[in-house]
N, C-alpha and C positions, 0 to 999 in steps of 0.2 A: 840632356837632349838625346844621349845615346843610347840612356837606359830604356826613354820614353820608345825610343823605334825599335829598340829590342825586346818591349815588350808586346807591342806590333806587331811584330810578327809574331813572337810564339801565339799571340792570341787568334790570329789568322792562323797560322798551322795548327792549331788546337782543333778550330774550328771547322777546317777543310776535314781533318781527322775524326771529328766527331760526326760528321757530317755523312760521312762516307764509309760510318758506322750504323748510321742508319736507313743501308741500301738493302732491297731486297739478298736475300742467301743464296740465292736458286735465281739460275735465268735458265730464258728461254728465247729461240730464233726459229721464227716458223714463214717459210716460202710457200705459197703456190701457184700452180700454173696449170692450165687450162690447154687438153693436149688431143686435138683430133684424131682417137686410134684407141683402139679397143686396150683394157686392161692388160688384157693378155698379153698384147703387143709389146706392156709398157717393160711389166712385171720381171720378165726374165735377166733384163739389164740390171733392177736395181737388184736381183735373186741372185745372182753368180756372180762374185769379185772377179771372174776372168772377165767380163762383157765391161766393167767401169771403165776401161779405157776408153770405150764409144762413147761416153759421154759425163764423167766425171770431172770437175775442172780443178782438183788436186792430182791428178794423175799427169799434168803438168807443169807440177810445178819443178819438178829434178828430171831432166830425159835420161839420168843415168840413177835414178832412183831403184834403190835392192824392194823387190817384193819379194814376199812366200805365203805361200798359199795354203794349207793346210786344214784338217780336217774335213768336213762333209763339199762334194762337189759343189754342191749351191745350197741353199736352205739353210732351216735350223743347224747351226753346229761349222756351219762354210766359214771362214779365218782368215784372215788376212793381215800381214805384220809388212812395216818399211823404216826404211831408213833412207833419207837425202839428206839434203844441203839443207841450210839454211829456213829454208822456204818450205820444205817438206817435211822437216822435221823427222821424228821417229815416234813410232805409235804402233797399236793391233787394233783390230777391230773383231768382230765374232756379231754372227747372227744369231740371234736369239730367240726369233720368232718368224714365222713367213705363214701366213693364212693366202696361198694363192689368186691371186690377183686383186689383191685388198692390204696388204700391209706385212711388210719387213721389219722388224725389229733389231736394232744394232747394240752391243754395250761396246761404245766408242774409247781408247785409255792412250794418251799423249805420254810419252816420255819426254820428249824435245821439241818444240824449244820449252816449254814448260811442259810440269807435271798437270792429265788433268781426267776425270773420270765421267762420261758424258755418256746421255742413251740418245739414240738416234731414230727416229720413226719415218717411215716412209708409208703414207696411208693411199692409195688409190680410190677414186670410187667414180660411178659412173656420172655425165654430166653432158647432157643433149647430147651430141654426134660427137664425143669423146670421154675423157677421162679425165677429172681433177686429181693432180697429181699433186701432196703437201709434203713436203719436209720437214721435222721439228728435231729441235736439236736442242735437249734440257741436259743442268748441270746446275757443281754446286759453285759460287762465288764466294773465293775466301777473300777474306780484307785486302788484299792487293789486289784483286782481281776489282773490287769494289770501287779503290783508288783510284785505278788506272780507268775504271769506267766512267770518273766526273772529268776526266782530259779526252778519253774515247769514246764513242760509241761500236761496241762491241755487235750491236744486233746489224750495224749499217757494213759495219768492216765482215762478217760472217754473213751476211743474209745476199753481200752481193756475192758471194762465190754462190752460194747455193741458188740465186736467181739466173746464174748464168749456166750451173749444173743443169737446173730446170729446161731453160734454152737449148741444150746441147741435147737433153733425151726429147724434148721437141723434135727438134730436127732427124734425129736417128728413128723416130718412131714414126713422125707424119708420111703418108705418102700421098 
């Protein structure tokens, strides 16, 4: 009887394992939001790591959170490194591309709580009396990452922070 349930389970963990072998490699989390106010308006926030505190909803997750800012004022080459708690984790980011009032490009790189290498797009474009604003956030998924996504959803837990980012440059930009 004991063999029979311990064979049960490995067969069931074999299976959750194999299973979760055959997930996509690469994800992807894409937001957008619909924002009465010219490109221009929007662009300078998501262009200059000084301005993310107006409306980034990781810039509160540590209020005693270390930034550093480094290289280019804003644009291509602008950088940004932290370290918090728990919650904030440690990571850099770097812009990588900016075509003025159309799209930012990030190469996103997590230290803590995990290790993780992610690019980040912020696309603008125009849309009747505002600007659709998207965020997409691609990367590669290794086998834990794969795991931990048949008990999580990973695009629900990431997509609400960036739906409420979305929200927050609403607000700072409509008038």
């Amino acid at each position: 009887m004991l063999t029979a349930i311990v064979i049960i389970l490995v067969v069931i963990v074999a299976a959750v394992l194999i299973y979760a072998a055959t997930r996509p490699n690469e994800f992807v989390v894409t937001r957008s939001a619909s924002i009465r106010a010219p490109a221009e308006t929007i662009f300078p926030l998501i262009n200059d790591f000084r301005r993310w505190p107006e409306w980034s909803p990781f810039e509160k997750l540590d209020p005693e959170m270390k930034r550093t800012l480094s290289g280019a004022e804003s644009g291509k080459g602008a950088a940004y490194a932290w370290e918090g708690n728990s919650k904030a984790g440690k990571g850099c980011m770097e812009i990588t591309g900016s075509a003025p009032s159309s799209l930012v490009s990030l190469k996103l790189d997590f230290e803590k709580p995990f290790r993780a290498n992610n690019s980040v797009d912020f696309s603008l474009s125009p849309s009747g009396d505002g600007t659709t604003v998207t965020w997409t956030m691609r990367g590669a998924r290794p086998f834990i990452a794969k795991l931990m996504g048949l008990f999580m959803n990973f695009d629900t837990l990431i997509g609400k922070d960036f739906e409420a980012g979305l929200a927050n440059l609403k607000r700072a930009t409509e008038r």
